[in-house]
N, C-alpha and C positions, 0 to 999 in steps of 0.2 A: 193279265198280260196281253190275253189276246184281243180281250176291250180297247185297251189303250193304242194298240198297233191299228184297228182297225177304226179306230174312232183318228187317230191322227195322218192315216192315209184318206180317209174321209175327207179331210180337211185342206189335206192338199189338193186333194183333187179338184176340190171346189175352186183353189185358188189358181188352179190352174196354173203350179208352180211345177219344172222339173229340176231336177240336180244337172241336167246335160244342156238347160239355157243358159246362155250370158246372162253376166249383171243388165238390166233393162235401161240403166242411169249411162253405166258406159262407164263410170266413177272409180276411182281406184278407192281399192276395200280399205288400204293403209290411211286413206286422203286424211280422216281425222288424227289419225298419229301423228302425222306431219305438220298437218294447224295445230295441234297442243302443243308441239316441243316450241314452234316459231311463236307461241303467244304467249309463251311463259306460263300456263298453265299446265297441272302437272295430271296426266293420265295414270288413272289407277292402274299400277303391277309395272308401271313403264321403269327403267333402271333410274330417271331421273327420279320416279314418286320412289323410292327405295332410298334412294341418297337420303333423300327428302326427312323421308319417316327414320333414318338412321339417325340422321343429326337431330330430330325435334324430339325423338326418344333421347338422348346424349341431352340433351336441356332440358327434359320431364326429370330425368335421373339430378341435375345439378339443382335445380328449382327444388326438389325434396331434402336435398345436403342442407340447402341455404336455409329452409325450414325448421330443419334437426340445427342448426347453429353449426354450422360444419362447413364453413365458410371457405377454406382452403380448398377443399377437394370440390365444393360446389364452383370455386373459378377453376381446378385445372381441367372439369367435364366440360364446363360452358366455352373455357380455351379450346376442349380439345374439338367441341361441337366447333365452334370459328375456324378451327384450320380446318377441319374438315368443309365445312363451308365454300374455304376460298381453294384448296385445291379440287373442290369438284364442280368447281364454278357454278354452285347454287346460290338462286337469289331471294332475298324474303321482299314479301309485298311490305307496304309505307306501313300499310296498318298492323301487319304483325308481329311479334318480337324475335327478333333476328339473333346469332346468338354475342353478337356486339351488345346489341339492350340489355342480353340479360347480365351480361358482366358488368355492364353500368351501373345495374341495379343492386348484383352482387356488392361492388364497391359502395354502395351509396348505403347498404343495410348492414353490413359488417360493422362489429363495434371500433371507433376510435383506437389507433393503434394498433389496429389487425393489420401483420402481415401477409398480404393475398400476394404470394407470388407464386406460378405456374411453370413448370419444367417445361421447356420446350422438348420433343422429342428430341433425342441425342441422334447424332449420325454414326452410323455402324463405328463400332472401336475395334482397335485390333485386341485381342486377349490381351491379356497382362504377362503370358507366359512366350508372347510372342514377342514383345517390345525388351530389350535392353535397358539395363536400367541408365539411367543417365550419366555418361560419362565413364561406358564401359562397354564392353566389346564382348559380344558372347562369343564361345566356340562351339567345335562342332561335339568334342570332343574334350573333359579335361586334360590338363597336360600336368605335369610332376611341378612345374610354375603355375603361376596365378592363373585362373582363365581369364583375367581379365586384363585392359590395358588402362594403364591408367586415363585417367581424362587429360586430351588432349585436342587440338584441330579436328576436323575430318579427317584434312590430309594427313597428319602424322597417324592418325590413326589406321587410315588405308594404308599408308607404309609399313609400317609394325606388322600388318595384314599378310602384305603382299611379303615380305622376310620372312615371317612362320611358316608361309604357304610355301617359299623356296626351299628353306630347309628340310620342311618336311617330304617334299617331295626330293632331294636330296639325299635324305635320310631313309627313303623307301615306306614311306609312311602311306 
């Protein structure tokens, strides 16, 4: 331990390097971070190399599906590699396969009559315990009548609504 401390203060000294000089360039330390994200090439650990190796991992994983014959779940990885793609505005070079190619090739090696089709991600749904079924009026509370109103307009149904809601406050409810 004390070879290595002394053997590498050795070495500075030689270079007659301190931790308390400025950089000798004047250079900002970042300057290459800057020219890699502006040139489209991707620095290793940078958030873009991370997108990166997310998405080509997502089409390592769908190019093995398409191997094993498992053709469906090989396009909805290689789909979900493409949206991920264009929402993180990652771009592939001419020469290498992007994950559009590989759904091409997906589609082009599927047997005849394979249906390849991919769920797109759904948008948040409301439960099913929260939606009314169609054509019916939930309340807050059962009542000794129907809870529900029949199917109707909006409006006759907001009136039906706005009657119970009178009554009941009438009623002391």
């Amino acid at each position: 331990m004390c070879g290595g401390l002394l053997t590498t203060s050795l070495w500075l000294g030689a270079q007659q390097i301190s931790a308390q000089d400025a950089p000798k360039s004047g250079a900002d330390p970042f300057d290459a971070l800057h020219r890699s994200s502006e040139s489209g090439t991707r620095t290793p650990g940078s958030l873009e190399d991370v997108k990166y190796r997310r998405i080509t991992d997502q089409m390592r994983q769908a190019r093995q599906k398409m191997q094993q014959g498992e053709y469906q779940e090989a396009m909805r990885l290689a789909a979900s590699a493409n949206l991920m793609a264009q929402q993180w505005q990652i771009t592939f070079a001419p020469t290498e396969v992007s994950p559009q190619k590989l759904m091409a090739e997906i589609r082009a090696k599927a047997p005849k009559g394979t249906e390849l089709q991919f769920a797109q991600p759904a948008p948040a749904q409301t439960p099913a315990w929260a939606t009314p079924a169609a054509g019916t009026v939930a309340t807050a509370a059962p009542q000794s009548d129907s809870a529900t109103a029949p199917a109707g307009s909006q409006k006759e149904i907001a009136q039906k609504l706005m009657a119970r809601a009178q009554m009941e406050l009438e009623a002391g409810a």
